[in-house]
C-alpha positions as a Python dict, from the first residue, in 0.01 Angstrom:
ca = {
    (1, 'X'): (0, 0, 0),
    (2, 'X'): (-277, -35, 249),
    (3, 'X'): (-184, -398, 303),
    (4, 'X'): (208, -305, 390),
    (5, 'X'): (138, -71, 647),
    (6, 'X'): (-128, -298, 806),
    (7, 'X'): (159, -550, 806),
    (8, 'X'): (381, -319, 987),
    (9, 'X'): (165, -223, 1211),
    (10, 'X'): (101, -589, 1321),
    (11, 'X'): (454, -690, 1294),
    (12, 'X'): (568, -345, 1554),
    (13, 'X'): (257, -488, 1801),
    (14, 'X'): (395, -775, 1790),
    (15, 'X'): (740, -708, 1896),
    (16, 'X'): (679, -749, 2297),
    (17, 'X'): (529, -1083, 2234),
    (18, 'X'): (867, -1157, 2091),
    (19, 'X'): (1062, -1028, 2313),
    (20, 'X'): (863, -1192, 2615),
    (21, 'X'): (908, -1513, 2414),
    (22, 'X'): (1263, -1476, 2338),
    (23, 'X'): (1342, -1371, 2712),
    (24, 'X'): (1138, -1706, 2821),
    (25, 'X'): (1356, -1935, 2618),
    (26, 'X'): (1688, -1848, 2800),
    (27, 'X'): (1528, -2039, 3124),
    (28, 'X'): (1514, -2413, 3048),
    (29, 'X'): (1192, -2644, 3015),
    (30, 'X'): (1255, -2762, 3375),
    (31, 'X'): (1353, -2459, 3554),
    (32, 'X'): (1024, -2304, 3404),
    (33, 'X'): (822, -2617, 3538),
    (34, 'X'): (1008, -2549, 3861),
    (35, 'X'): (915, -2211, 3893),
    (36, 'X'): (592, -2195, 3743),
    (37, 'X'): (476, -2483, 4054),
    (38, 'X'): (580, -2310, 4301),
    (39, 'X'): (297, -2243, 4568),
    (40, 'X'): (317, -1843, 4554),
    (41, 'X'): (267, -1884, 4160),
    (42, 'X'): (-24, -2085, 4188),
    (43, 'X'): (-134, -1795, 4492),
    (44, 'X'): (-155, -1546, 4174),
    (45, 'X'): (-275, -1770, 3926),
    (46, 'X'): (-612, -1781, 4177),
    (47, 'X'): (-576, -1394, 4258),
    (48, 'X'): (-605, -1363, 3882),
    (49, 'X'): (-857, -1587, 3778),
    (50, 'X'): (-1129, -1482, 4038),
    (51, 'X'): (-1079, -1113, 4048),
    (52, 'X'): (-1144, -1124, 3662),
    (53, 'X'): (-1409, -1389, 3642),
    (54, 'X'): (-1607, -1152, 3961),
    (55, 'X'): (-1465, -815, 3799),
    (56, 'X'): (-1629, -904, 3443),
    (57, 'X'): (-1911, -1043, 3581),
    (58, 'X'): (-2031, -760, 3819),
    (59, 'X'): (-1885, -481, 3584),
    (60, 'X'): (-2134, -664, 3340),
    (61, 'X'): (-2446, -659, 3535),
    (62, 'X'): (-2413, -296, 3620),
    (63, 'X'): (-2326, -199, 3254),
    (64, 'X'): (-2623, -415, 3114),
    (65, 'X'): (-2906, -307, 3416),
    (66, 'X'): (-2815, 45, 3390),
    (67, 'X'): (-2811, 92, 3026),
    (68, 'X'): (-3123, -95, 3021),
    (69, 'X'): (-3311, 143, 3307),
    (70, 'X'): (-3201, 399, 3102),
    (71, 'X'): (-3250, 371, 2756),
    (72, 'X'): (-3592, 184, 2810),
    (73, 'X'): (-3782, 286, 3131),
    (74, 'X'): (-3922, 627, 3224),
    (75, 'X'): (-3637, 656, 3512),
    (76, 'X'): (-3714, 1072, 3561),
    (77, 'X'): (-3397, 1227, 3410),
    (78, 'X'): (-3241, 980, 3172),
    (79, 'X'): (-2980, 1258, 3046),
    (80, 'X'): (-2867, 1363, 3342),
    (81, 'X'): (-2798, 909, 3443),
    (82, 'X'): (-2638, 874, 3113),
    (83, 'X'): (-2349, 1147, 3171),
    (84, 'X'): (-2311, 988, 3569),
    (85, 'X'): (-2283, 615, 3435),
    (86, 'X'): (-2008, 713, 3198),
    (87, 'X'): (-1844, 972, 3454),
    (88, 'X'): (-1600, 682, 3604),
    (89, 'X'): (-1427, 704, 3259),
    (90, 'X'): (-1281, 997, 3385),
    (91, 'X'): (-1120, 857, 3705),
    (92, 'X'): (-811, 618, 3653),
    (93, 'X'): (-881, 301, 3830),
    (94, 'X'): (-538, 427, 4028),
    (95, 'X'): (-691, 755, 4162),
    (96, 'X'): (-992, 526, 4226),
    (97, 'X'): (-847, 323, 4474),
    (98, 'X'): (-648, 591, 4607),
    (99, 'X'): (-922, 747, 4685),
    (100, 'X'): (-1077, 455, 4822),
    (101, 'X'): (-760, 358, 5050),
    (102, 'X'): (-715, 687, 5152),
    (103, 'X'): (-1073, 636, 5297),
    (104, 'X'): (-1076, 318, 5416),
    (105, 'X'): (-796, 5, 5480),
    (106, 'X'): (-1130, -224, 5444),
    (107, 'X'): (-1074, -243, 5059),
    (108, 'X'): (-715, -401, 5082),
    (109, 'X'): (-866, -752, 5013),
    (110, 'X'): (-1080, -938, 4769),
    (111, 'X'): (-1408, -811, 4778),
    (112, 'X'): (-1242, -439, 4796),
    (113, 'X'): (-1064, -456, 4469),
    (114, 'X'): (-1381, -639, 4262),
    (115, 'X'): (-1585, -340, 4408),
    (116, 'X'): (-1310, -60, 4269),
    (117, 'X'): (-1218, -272, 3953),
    (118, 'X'): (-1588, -243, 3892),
    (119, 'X'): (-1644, 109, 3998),
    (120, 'X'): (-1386, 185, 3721),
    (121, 'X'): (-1464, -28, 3468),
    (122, 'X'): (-1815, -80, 3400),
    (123, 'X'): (-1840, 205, 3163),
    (124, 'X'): (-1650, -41, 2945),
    (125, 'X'): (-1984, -264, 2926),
    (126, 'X'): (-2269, 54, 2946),
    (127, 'X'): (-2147, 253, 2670),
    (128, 'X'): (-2191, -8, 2372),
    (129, 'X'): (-2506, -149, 2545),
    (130, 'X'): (-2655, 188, 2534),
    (131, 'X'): (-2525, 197, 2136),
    (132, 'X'): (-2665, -84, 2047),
    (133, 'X'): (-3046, -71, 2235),
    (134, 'X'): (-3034, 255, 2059),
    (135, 'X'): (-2962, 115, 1718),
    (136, 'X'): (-3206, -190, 1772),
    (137, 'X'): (-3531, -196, 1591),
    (138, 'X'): (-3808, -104, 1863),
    (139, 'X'): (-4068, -309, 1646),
    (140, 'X'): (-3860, -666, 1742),
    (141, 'X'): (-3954, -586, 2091),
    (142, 'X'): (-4318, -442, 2000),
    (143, 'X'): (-4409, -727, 1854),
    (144, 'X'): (-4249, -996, 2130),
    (145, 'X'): (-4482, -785, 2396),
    (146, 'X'): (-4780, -825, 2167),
    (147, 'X'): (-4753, -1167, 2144),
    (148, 'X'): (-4769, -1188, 2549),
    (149, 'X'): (-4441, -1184, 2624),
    (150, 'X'): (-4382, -1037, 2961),
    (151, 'X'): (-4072, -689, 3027),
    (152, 'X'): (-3854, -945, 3196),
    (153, 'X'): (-3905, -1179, 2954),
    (154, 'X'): (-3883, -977, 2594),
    (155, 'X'): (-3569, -853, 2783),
    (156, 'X'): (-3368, -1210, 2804),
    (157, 'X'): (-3542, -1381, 2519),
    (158, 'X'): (-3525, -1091, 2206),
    (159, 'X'): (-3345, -769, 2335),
    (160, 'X'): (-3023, -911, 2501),
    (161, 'X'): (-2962, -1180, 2188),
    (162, 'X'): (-2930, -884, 1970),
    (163, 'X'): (-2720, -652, 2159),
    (164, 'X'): (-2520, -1009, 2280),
    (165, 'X'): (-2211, -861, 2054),
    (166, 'X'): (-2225, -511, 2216),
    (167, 'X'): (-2237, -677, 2586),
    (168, 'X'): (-1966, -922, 2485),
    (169, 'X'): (-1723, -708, 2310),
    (170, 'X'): (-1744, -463, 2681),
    (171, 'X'): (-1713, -757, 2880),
    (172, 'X'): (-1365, -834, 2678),
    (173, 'X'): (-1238, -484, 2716),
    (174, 'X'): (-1295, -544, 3129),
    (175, 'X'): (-1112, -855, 3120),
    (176, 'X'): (-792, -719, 2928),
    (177, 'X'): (-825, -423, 3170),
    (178, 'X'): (-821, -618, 3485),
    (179, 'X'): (-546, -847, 3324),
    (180, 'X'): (-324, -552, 3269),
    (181, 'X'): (-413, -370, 3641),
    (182, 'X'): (-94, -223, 3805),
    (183, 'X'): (-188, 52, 3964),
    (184, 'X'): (-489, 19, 4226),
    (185, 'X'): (-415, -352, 4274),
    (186, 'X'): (-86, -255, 4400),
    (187, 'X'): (-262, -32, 4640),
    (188, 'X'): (-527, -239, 4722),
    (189, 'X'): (-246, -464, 4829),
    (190, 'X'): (-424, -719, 4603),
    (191, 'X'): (-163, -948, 4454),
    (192, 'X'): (-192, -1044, 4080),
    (193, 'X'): (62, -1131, 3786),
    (194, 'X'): (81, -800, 3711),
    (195, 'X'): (168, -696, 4018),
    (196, 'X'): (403, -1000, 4025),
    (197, 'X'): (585, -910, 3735),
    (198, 'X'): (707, -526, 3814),
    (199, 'X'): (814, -684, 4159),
    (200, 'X'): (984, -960, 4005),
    (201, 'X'): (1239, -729, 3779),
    (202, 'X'): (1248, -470, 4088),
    (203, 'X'): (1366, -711, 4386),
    (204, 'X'): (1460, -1019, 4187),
    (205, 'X'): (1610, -879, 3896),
    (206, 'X'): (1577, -1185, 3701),
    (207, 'X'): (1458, -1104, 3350),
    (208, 'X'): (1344, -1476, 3210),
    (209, 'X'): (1160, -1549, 3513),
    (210, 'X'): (943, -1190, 3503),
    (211, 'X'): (918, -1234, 3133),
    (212, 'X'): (773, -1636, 3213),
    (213, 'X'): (553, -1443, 3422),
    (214, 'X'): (393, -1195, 3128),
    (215, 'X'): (379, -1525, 2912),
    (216, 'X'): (115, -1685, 3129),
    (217, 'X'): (-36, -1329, 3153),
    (218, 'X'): (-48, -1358, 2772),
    (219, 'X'): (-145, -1689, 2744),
    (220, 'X'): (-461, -1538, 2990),
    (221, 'X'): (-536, -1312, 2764),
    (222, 'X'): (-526, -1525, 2443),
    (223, 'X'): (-770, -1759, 2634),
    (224, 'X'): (-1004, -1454, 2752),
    (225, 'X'): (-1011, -1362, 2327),
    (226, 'X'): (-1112, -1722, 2276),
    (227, 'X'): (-1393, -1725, 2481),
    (228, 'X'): (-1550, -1433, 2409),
    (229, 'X'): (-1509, -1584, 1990),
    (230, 'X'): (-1646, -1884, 2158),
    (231, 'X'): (-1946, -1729, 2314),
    (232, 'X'): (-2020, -1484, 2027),
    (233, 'X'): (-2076, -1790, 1817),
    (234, 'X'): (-2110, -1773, 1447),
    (235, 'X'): (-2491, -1653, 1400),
    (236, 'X'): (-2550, -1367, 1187),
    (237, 'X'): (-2752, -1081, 1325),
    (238, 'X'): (-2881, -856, 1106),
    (239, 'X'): (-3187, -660, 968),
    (240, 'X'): (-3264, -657, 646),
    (241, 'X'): (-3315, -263, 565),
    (242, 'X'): (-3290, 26, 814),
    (243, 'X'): (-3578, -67, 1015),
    (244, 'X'): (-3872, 166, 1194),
    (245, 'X'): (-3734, 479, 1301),
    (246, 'X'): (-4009, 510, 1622),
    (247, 'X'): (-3887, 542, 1937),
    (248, 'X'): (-3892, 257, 2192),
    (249, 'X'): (-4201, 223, 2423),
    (250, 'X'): (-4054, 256, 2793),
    (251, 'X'): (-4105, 28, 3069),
    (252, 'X'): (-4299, 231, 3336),
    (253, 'X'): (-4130, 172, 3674),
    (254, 'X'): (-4430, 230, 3902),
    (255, 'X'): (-4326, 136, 4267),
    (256, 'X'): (-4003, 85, 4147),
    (257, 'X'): (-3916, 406, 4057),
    (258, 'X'): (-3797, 535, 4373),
    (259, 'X'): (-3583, 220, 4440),
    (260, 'X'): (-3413, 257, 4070),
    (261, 'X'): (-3321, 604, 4139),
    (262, 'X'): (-3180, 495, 4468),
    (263, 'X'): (-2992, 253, 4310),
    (264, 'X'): (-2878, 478, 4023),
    (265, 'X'): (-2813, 754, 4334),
    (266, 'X'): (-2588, 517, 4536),
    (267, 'X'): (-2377, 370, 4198),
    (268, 'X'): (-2314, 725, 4154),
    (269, 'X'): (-2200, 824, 4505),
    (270, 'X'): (-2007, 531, 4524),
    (271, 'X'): (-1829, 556, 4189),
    (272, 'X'): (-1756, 963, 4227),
    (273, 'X'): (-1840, 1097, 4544),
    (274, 'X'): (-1609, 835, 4738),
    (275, 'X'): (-1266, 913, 4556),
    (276, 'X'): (-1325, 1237, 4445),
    (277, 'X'): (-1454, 1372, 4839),
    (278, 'X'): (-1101, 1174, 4951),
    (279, 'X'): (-875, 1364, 4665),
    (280, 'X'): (-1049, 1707, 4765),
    (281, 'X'): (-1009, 1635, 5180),
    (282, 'X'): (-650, 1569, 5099),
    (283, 'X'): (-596, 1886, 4878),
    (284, 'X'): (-754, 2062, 5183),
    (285, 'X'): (-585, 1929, 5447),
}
């Protein structure tokens, strides 16, 4: 029974794939060649590829650094960061850069829509860091520091292999966000192949051609699922009971307290303040 309605299931998600397949077939092998080398297809191929390889990258770095600060240094009000780092959740990546356009034209190019693809999407990578540093064994990093191993490096030589699947599995999520991005890229006026594809049935009209468009788009993310297999690798990570129940010895910040919370301060602004201050001047006004 259980195995029917899984097949079911998978057969009903698969049906778009079929239908963008069986659209893509009407157009010959040479008028897709044709169409797929023209220069403005190659233009979105590049729009594509960069704005995820920067969006995944940078919504990675924030996700990883600020679960880390909080869930293992003595950053003064760790409750109060963890509920403003997942905040963005709650603000479509469309409202975001409405918000952001509605403030400033600046962020209708490149570096604008990596910095509100991020903005939106980093929660993606914090949330199952901070799951799995709290489910990791605090002795595995007790015993790396007591065999001289300095913060930075217990950090890239013990704690981020084991939380590798967590960090991974957020970064994926980012990608096939960014890959499937309609809404703010159109207002960031930030050409992808999703963007490409809506405009291609609304002017155009021409089905095969806007489906030939969502097969590369699929064929992205197939590739995007293969590398995140690929970098996952096929080492076990595991613990052989439930392990020490203690909780984690923080990293004391010292001097660098005050710059952390600044940092923490301006993510936050940035992330909430921006686009929600621009929806609430508009309701005003």
């Amino acid at each position: 029974m259980l195995l029917a309605v899984g097949l079911a299931i998978a057969a009903l998600s698969l049906v778009p794939l079929g239908y963008v397949i069986w659209t893509t077939a009407e157009l010959g092998v040479r008028e897709a060649i044709e169409f797929l080398w023209r220069p403005r297809i190659g233009e979105l191929l590049w729009n594509t590829v960069r704005l995820l390889v920067a969006g995944v990258l940078a919504s990675t770095v924030l996700g990883v650094g600020g679960a880390w600060v909080v869930e293992r240094t003595d950053v003064p009000g760790r409750g109060w960061w963890h509920g403003l780092m997942c905040a963005p959740l709650a603000v479509p990546a469309f409202v975001n850069g409405y918000g952001w356009v509605s403030t400033t034209h600046a962020v209708q190019s490149f570096p604008g829509a990596v910095m509100v693809v991020t903005l939106s999407y980093y929660p993606l990578v914090y949330l199952p860091t901070v799951a799995a540093l709290r489910r990791l064994d605090p002795a595995v990093e007790e015993v790396a520091t007591s065999l001289g191993r300095n913060g930075w490096s217990v950090f890239t030589r013990v704690t981020l292999p084991a939380i590798s699947p967590a960090v991974l599995g957020g970064a994926l999520l980012v990608g096939l966000h960014l890959l499937a991005e309609y809404g703010a890229l159109q207002l960031l006026n930030y050409p992808t192949l999703t963007t490409a594809i809506l405009q291609q049935y609304a002017t155009v009209f021409n089905g095969p051609e806007a489906t030939l468009l969502a097969l590369v788009l699929v064929t992205f993310c197939l590739l995007l699922l293969a590398v995140e297999l690929l970098l996952r690798g096929h080492r076990r990570r595991a613990r052989v009971g439930s392990g020490a129940s203690g909780v984690p010895q923080r990293v004391r910040l010292g001097r660098l307290r005050l710059p952390v919370v600044a940092a923490l301060t301006a993510l936050a602004l940035w992330s909430l303040a921006v686009p929600l201050g621009a929806l609430v001047r508009w309701l005003v006004r």
